[in-house]
Residue, then its C-alpha position, 0 to 999 in steps of 0.5 A: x500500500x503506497x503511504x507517501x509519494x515524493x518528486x522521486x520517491x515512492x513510500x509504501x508498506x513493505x510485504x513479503x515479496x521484499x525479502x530479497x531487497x531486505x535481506x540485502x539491506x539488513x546485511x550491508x555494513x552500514x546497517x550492521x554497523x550502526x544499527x546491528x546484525x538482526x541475524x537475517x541470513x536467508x530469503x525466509x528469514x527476510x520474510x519473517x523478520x518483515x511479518x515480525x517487524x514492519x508487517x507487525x508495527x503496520x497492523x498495531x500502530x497503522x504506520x512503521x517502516x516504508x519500503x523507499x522506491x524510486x518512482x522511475x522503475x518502482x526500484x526498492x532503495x532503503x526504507x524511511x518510516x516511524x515506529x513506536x518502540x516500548x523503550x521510547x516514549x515518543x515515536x522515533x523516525x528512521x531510514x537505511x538506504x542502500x550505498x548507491x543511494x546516499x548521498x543524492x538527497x533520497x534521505x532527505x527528501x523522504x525523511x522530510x515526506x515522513x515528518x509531514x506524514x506525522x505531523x499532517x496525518x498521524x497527528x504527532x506532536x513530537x518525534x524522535x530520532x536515536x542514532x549510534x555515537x559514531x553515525x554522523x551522516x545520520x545525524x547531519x541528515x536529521x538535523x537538516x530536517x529539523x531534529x536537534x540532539x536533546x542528550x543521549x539514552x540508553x535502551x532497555x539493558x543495552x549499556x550503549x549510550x545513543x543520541x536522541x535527538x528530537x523536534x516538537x511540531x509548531x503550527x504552520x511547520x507542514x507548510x515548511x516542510x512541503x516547502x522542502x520537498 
């Protein structure tokens, strides 16, 4: 189900006919060094982690992470979206993207898409971003759409301290948002 579509991109619902594209973007490096190894080795642990994660946020929350596309040839490139963790109070925004894909503004454009999409239908008032210590690039990018670090925080029992970076919607920031679509 298409969620958001951008200038370039097209943000839907991931299904279980992603678990090829999955599967190679939970394996790339960049993703297991700064978000970590979810142990997904096969094609059938691709879709399982899909139904257990993405599918499962989709069906309690009504939103979680998109399968981010290039509108020109529907071509799978990362993912952007939000989700609402138990160890967080407020739901956090995300993105992975594959390595051609950095660098060309995609992030941008559909992380920008996606705080619009929270402030304008999901209705939040505020969403929060954590990144690795070391994940710079990730951190420049969620400031650029607006995000500030509020500190760090540690999830759950894992000692390892994170950034938590934050905005709080004001009224008429959809129109700035759009605007920088």
């Amino acid at each position: 189900m298409k969620v958001i579509e951008t200038d370039r991109l097209i943000l839907r619902w991931q299904t279980l006919e992603d678990a090829s594209f999955i599967l190679t973007l939970v394996n790339d490096p960049s993703w297991l060094q700064f978000i970590g190894d979810r142990g997904v080795r096969t094609e059938e642990d691709a879709r399982r982690y899909i139904e257990n994660s993405a599918i499962a946020y989709y069906q309690r929350d009504g939103f979680g992470f998109y399968l981010t596309e290039l509108k020109e040839g529907n071509l799978p490139i990362g993912i952007c979206g939000m989700i609402k963790r138990d160890t967080l109070e407020d739901v956090d925004i995300g993105f992975a993207f594959l390595p051609d894909y950095r660098g060309k503004g995609y992030a941008y454009e559909a992380a920008s898409a996606v705080l619009a999409y929270a402030r304008d239908v999901v209705g939040l008032k505020r969403i929060v971003a954590i990144t690795d210590q070391d994940n710079h690039a990730s951190g420049r990018l969620l400031e650029k759409i607006g995000l500030h670090v509020e500190g760090t925080i540690q999830l759950g029992n894992n000692p390892e301290e994170l950034k938590l970076f934050a905005i709080d919607f004001q009224p008429g920031l959809s129109s700035t948002l759009s605007s920088n679509l």
